[in-house]
Each structure stands twice: as structure tokens, then as C-alpha cells.
Residue, then its C-alpha position, 0 to 999 in steps of 0.5 A: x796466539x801463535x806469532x810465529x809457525x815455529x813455536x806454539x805456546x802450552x799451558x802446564x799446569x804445576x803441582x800446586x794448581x799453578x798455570x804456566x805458558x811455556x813455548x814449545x819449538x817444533x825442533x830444537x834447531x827452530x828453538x836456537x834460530x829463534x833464540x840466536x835471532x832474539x839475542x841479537x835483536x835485543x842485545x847486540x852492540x857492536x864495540x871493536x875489540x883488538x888483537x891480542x898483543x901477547x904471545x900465541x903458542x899453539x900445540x898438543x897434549x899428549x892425548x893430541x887435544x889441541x889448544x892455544x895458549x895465550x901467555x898463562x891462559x889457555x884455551x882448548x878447541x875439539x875437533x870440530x872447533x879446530x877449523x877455526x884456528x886461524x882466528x885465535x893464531x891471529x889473536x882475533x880471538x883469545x881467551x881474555x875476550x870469553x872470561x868477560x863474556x861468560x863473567x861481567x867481572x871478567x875474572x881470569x884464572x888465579x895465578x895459583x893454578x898455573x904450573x911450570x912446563x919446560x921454563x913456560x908457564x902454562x894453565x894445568x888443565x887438571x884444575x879445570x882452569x882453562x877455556x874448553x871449547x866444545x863447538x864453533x860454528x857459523x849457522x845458516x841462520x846468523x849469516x849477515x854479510x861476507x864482511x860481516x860474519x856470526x858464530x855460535x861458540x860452545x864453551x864447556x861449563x861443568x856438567x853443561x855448556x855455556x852458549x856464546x855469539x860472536x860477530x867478527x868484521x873484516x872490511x877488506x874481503x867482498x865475498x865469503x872467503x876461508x876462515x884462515x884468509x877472512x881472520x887476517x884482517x878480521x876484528x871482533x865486533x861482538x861478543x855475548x853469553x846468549x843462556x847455558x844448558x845442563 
């Protein structure tokens, strides 16, 4: 019995006589709706998070990938995440907060990994020790209020990527706002590894 017009269940039938149900969504932004959706409901406990206090440089390699490098760790942020900037130049976001989210030991990058550029110590991003962010957005589906704002960040893992939610709070604004004017007061409220895909 279907709960929900957006998926229906299918009985598969293995190799070795084995059946199972599998839902299947009618497209693939139905499917991370309702996946989105289910993660808040049953996983979401909002815990303020600060700022970092720590030194924010923001630059370019000289292939012009951009990234922001929080004291010796490092994140990167593809074209599309880049219009989120503000939010890690104001250290609402930074790369400690991801560790945590994508491992419960929040291990960082070991220290042998960093290298020395220019007196500063930097992650080399040859040993795949920093954060690679391949998509931030803001979904339709997520919206919850203007002081109160969702976003589906991409993170990239090997062959795959990890999914992560995020909620940020900014108590100060009454309407939807730029993401630069909404991250000057913003603090991050929730942060959580929602699956992976290869």
C-alpha cells in the first residue's frame, strides 16, 4: 500500500529465491525530497554551534579552484558552492564541523599531511587531506523560515560523495536575505551525514 504518491513499493526477487521490497521513487529529486524530509524528522537536534576563532584565508590554486583554509585544514568549494562563501569567511562554517558530521571520532587531517608554503602551513591537497565540496544548495523542499534556513552540501568521498544537511539560524533577519547579508549573524544549528552515494 502506497503512503505516499511519490514512491511505490517493488517486490525484487534475488538470485537465490529471496524476495524483497524496495521503494521506488517516481524521479530522483522525489526520492532526495523525501529522504531530506525523513532525516530531519527523525534525526534532527538543534545544538549551537560557534564561530571559528581561528585564522580564515580565503584564495586560489593556480588552476583558479577556489578554497578557504582554516588555520592547517582546508576546504575546497566548486563553482556552484562558491556563492556560499560568506558563510565560511565568517566562520559560521568550517571544516572542523564536517569532520565531525562525516566521522563521530571527528578525526582531522593528520598533521603529516600538511606542507609549508610561503612560512604557512597548508593541507597538499595531492594526498586528498582536504574537504572537496562539490555541491551547496538551499532546496525548495527544506525551506523553513527566513531566520531559519536548510542546505544539502555535497562533500566528495573517493569515487562517490557524502550527503550532509545543514541548518543555520540567524535571528536578526525577518525575510529571506543574500546569503552574504543572512551569514553576518548566522550560527549553525545543525549539522548531519544524511547517506553517501557511489
Amino acid at each position: 500500500m502506497c503512503i505516499s504518491c511519490s514512491y511505490h513499493w517493488t517486490t525484487y526477487t534475488t538470485s537465490i529465491g529471496k524476495k524483497i521490497k524496495v521503494k521506488e521513487y517516481k524521479t530522483p529529486e522525489k526520492e532526495d525530497m523525501y529522504k531530506a524530509r525523513s532525516f530531519f524528522k527523525y534525526r534532527y537536534h538543534e545544538t549551537f554551534y560557534s564561530q571559528y576563532a581561528g585564522k580564515i584565508v580565503h584564495s586560489q590554486t593556480p588552476d583558479s579552484a577556489s578554497y578557504i583554509q582554516f588555520d592547517t585544514a582546508r576546504i575546497y568549494l566548486s563553482k556552484t558552492a562558491i556563492n556560499y562563501l560568506p558563510l565560511f569567511i565568517e566562520g559560521v562554517l568550517y571544516t572542523q564541523q564536517f569532520y565531525c558530521a562525516l566521522d563521530t571520532s571527528c578525526k582531522r587531517t593528520p598533521d603529516y599531511l600538511a606542507t609549508t608554503m610561503s612560512g604557512e602551513r597548508i593541507i597538499n591537497p595531492i594526498e586528498n587531506a582536504a574537504l572537496n565540496i562539490i555541491s551547496f544548495e538551499e532546496p525548495q523542499y527544506l525551506k523553513k523560515s527566513a531566520n531559519r534556513r536548510r542546505f544539502k552540501v555535497e562533500i566528495s568521498a573517493g569515487s562517490g560523495f557524502e550527503v550532509v544537511f545543514i541548518e543555520l539560524a540567524n535571528d536578526q533577519v525577518s525575510k529571506y536575505v543574500s546569503i552574504e547579508e543572512f551569514s553576518k549573524a548566522a550560527r549553525l544549528t545543525f549539522i548531519g551525514l544524511a547517506w553517501g552515494e557511489i
